[in-house]
C-alpha positions in Angstrom: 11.2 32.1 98.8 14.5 32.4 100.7 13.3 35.5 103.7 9.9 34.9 103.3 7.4 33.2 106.0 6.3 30.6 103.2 6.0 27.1 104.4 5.5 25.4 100.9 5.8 26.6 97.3 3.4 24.5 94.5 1.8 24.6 91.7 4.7 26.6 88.7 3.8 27.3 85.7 5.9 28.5 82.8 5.0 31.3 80.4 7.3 32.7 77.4 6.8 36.9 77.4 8.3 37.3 73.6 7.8 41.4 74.4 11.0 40.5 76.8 11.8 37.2 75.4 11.9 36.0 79.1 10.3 33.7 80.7 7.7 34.2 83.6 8.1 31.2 86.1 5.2 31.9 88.4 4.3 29.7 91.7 1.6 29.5 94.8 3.3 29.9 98.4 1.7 29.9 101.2 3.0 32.9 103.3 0.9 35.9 104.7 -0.5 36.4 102.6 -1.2 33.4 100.4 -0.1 34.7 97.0 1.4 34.0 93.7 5.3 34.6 93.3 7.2 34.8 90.1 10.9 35.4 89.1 11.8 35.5 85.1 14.8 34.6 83.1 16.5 34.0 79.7 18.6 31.0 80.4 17.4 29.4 83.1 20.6 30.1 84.9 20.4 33.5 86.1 17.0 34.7 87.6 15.3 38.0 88.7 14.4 38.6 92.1 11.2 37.0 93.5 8.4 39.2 92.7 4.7 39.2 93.4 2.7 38.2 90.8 -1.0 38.4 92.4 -2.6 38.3 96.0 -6.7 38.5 96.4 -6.2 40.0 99.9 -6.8 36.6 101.8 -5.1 35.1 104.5 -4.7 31.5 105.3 -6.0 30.3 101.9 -6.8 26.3 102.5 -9.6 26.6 105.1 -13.2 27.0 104.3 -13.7 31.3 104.2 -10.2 32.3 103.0 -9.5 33.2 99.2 -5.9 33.5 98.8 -5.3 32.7 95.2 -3.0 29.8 94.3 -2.6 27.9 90.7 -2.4 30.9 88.5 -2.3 30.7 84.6 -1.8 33.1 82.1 -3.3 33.2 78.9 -1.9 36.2 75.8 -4.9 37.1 74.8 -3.8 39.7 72.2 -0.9 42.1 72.1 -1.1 44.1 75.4 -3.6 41.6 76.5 -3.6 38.8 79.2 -5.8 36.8 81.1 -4.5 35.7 84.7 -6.9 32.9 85.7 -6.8 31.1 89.2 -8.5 29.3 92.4 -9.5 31.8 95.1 -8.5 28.7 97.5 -11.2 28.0 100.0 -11.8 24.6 99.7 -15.6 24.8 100.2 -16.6 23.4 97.1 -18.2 26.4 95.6 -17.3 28.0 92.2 -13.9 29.2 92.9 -12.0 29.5 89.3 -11.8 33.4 88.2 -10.2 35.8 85.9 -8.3 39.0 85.3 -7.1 40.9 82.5 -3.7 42.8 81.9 -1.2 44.6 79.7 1.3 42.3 80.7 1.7 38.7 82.1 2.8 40.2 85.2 0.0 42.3 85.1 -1.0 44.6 86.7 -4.1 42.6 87.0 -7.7 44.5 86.8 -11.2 43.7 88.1 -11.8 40.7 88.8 -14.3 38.3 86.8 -15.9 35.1 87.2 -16.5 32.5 88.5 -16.1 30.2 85.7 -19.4 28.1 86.6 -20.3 25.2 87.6 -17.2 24.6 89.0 -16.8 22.5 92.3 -13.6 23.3 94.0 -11.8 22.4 90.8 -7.6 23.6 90.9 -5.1 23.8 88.7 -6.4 26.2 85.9 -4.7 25.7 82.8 -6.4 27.9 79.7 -5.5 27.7 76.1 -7.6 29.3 73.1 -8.9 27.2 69.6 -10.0 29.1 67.8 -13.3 31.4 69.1 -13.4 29.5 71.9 -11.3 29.7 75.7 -10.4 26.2 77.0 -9.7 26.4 81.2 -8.9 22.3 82.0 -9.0 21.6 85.9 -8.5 19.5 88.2 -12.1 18.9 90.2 -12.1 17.7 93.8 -15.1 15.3 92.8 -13.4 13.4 90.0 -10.2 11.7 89.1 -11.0 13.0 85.3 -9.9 16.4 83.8 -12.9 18.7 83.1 -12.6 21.2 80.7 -14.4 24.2 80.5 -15.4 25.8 77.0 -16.6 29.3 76.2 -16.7 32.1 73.6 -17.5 34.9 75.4 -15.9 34.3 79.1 -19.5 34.9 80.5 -20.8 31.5 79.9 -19.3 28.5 80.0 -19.9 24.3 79.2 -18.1 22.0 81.2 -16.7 19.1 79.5 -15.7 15.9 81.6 -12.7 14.0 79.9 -11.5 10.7 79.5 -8.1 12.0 80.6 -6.7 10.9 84.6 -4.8 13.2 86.3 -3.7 15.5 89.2 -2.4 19.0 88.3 -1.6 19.6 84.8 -0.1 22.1 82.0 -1.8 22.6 78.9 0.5 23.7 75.8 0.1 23.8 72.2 2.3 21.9 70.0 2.7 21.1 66.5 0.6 17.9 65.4 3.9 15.8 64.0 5.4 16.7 67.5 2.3 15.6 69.0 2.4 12.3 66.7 5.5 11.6 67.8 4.9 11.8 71.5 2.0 9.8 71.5 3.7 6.9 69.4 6.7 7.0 71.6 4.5 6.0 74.7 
């Protein structure tokens, strides 16, 4: 964020664009406005210039009344298809999880759609898909347990509380022996 007015970057996620076969490293910052930032690479040596990745048009973000997006997660959704979903970050407590759609993981991104419901100030988006059905796992302000939002259609969706603690998380699909092995390691 070198020449920017950012005070704090937060929040990176990792995506693998096999068009490119590049990675996307995407991340909040909090500059003016509040946005999301990504740069890619191959080797994790050499890196593109910082780009913008998504900005709602907010200012301030963090204060009740501002909707700069943070926590952005992107979802391949078919070839030439994305989802982008994130937190318009107002800290109300009011649904504030949304989506867009793309031809590419750095968009551009279209009209925005949402909110995933009932959310309650829930961050972090991260969205898989199993099968028919869209997964989005948060972190709520109300709970020290992941919810997990389910839906087939991206028009309605369940939420799920889980058993699992945590603060900000990734979700990733890996193969079940890999998976196995993790889980008996720890």
């Amino acid at each position: 964020m070198a020449g920017t007015d950012a005070g704090h970057t937060w929040a990176p996620e990792l995506f693998f664009d096999g068009r490119t076969n590049r990675y996307v490293i995407s991340w909040s910052s909090d500059g003016t406005p509040w946005a999301i930032y990504y740069v890619t690479t191959k080797d994790f040596s050499s890196f593109s210039e910082r780009k913008l990745l998504f900005a709602n048009g907010g200012l301030g973000g963090g204060k009740a009344g501002n909707v700069g997006p943070i926590d952005g997660s992107v979802l391949r959704e078919a070839p030439g298809k994305y989802l982008f979903f994130y937190k318009k970050d107002d800290n109300t407590g009011v649904p504030t999880l949304f989506f867009r759609s793309g031809p590419s993981p750095i968009g551009p991104w279209g009209q925005e759609e949402g909110p995933i419901t009932p959310s309650t100030g829930d961050e972090g988006p991260s969205v898989l898909r199993a099968g028919d059905e869209y997964r989005v796992y948060t972190d709520p302000f109300e709970s020290e347990f992941m919810y997990m939002y389910r839906s087939k259609d991206l028009k309605r969706w369940t939420r799920v509380v889980t058993d699992l603690r945590m603060s900000h998380g990734t979700v990733t699909r890996i193969p079940e022996n890999e998976a196995r092995a993790a889980e008996a390691a720890h």
